[in-house]
C-alpha positions in Angstrom: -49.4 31.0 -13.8 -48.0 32.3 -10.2 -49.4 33.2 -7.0 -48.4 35.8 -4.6 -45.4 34.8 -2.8 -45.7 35.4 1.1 -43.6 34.7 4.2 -44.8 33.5 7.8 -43.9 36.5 10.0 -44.7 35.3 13.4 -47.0 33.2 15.3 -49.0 32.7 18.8 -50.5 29.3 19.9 -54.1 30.6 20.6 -54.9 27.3 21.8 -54.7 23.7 21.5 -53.7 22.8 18.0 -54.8 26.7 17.4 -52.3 29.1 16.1 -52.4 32.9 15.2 -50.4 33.3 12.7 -49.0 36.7 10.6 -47.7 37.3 7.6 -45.3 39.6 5.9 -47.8 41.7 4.2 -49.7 42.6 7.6 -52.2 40.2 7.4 -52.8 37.3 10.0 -55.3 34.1 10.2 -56.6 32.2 13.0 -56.0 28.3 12.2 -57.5 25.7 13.7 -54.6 22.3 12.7 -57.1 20.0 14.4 -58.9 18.8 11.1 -55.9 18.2 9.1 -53.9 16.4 11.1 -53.4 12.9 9.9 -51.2 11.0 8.2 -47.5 9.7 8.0 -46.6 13.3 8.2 -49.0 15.8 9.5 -50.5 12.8 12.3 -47.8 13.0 14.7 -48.8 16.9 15.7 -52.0 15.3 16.8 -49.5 15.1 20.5 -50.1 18.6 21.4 -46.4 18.2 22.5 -45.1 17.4 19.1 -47.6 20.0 17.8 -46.3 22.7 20.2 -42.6 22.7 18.9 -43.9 24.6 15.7 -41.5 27.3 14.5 -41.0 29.9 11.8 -38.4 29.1 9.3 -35.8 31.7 8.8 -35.3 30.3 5.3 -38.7 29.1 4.0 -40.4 31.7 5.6 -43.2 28.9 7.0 -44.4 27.1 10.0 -42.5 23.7 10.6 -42.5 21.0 13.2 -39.7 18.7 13.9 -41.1 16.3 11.9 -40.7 17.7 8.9 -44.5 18.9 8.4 -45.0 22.2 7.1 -47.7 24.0 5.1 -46.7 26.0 2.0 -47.1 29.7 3.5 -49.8 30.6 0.5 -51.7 28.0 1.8 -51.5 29.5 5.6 -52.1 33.1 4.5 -55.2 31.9 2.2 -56.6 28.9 4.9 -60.2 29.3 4.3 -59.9 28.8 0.9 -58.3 25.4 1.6 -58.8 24.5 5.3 -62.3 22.3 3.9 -60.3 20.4 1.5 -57.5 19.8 3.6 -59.9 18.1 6.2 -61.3 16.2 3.9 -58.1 14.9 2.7 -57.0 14.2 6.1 -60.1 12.0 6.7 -59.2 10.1 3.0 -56.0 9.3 5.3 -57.4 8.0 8.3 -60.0 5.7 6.3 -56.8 4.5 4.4 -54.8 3.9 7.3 -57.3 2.4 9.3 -58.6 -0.3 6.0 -54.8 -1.2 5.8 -54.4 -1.6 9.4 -57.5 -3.7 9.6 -56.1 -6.2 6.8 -52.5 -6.5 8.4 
């Protein structure tokens, strides 16, 4: 089984943690990052510095941060589909972070 391949096109930061972004088949969402960002990889962008050095991969065809954090483009172009279960996974995170924090 496949899905519909698509490319990151461009992007705008809307606002904090807020981009615009558009995709090679004209279509464009509005994310909000906020929610899903934590852990090892995706918490760093929570420094709207960090966060703000997004860019388009020429080869990829996504957003990615210096970090090494992206999001598969499908994932992007389809976010409310996923954006629920994304937060919820980035709360799983913090809870595991912050248990193993509390033991060390």
């Amino acid at each position: 089984m496949s899905h519909p391949i698509y490319r990151v096109r461009s992007f705008r930061i809307e606002g904090s943690y807020i981009l615009r972004v558009q995709f090679d088949d004209e279509t464009e969402q509005v994310i909000n990052f906020r929610p899903v960002l934590a852990g090892e990889l995706f918490g760093p962008l929570r420094d709207l510095a960090v966060f703000n050095q997004v860019r388009v991969d020429p080869e990829v065809h996504t957003l990615v941060w210096p970090n090494g954090a992206d999001f598969d483009p499908a994932t992007l172009h389809d976010w409310p589909l996923f954006a629920d279960a994304m937060a919820e996974r980035a709360k799983q995170w913090e809870l595991a972070a912050s248990g193993a924090r509390a033991t060390n």
